[in-house]
N, C-alpha and C positions, 0 to 999 in steps of 0.2 A: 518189702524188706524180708518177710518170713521164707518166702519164693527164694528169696536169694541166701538161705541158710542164718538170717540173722536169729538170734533169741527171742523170743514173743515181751519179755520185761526190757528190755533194749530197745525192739522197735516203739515200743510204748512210749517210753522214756525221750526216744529222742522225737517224736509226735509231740508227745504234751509241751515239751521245753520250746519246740522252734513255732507253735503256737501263738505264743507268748511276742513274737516278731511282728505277726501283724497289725494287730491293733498301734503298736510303735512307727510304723517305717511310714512314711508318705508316700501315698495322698490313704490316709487312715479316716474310716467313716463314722468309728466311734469318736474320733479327736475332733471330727467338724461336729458330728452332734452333738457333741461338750462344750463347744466352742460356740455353736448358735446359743444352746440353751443356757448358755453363763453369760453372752455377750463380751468376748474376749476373743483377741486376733485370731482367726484359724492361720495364717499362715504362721505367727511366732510360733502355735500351738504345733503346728506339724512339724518346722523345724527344732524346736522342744523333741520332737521324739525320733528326731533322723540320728542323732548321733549315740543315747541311749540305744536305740536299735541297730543299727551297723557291729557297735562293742560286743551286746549281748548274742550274736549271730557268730562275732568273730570266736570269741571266747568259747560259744558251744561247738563249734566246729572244731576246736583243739581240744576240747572235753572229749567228744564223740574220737577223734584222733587218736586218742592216745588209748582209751576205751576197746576201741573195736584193733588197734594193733596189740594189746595185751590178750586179748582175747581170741586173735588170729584170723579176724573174718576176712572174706577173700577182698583182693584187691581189685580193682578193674582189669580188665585183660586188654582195652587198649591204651598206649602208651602216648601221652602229648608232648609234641616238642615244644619247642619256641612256634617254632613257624606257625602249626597248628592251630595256638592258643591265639593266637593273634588273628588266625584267620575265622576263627568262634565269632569271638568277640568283634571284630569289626562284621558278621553277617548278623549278630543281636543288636549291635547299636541301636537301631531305630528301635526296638522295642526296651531298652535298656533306657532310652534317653526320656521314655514315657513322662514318669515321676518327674524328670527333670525339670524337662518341660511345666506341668503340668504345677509344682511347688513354687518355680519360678514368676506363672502367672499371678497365682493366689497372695504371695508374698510381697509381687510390686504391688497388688491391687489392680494391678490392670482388670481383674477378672474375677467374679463373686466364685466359692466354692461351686453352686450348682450352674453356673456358667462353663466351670472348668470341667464339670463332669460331663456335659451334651458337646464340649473340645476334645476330650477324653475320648468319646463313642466317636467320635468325626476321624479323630489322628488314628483310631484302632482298627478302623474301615480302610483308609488311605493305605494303613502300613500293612495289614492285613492282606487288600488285595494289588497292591501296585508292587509294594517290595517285595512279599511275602507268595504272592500269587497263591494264599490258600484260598480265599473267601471270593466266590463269585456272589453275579447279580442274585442267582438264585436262593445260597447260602445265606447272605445278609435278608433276604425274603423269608427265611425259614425260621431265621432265631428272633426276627421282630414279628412272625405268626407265633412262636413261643411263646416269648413273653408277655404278648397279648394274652396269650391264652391263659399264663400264669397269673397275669395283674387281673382277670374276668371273676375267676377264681373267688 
């Protein structure tokens, strides 16, 4: 943000506030940890915080809004139509539909929280390298040599 001409108490500002988002939105891992450790639904517990956090995201974005137009910071220099935005969002889907998925499971029960999370790493490899064609055989080799390396540690 500072690269882009914002204020260093601005870029701060809106860091610290949308912070505050993750621990709220699902699939949240301080909610399932509260949730193991109290014995209480994690799936009520996540939908408990999907609609608090959607509000609090929307409300900061017309905060920041009206902020950074009083203030004059530049706008984007490309311009989205309709067609565009449409054409965004239906190539995010699959990684947008993640959570979906993923709340969905924990909620019927079909599926314990750390069931959902080794479905999580499965649909992020799938979508990763079939839709996505970032992640090769090799790449998925590199980042499970990491975290090996980091869980050794």
């Amino acid at each position: 943000m500072l690269k882009s001409g914002y204020e260093e108490d601005f870029s701060a500002a809106v860091t610290v506030s949308s912070s505050l988002q993750g621990p709220l939105i699902p699939p949240s891992i301080p909610m399932v940890i509260y949730a193991s450790v109290v014995g209480t639904s994690t799936g009520v517990l996540l939908l408990g915080g999907l609609i608090p956090g959607i509000l609090l995201g929307f409300f900061n974005m017309i905060v920041i809004y009206f902020i950074a137009k009083k203030r004059k910071y530049l706008k984007s220099a490309e311009i989205y139509d309709f067609k565009k935005v449409i054409k965004i969002i239906t190539q995010a889907l699959p990684a947008l539909l993640t959570p979906v998925v993923l709340i969905g499971r924990i909620v019927s029960g079909i599926f314990t929280p750390t069931e959902t999370a080794a479905i999580a790493v499965f649909y992020a490899i799938i979508v990763g390298s079939i839709v996505y064609k970032g992640l090769s055989i090799n790449g998925i080799y590199r980042i499970c040599r990491d975290v090996a390396k980091k869980l050794v540690r």
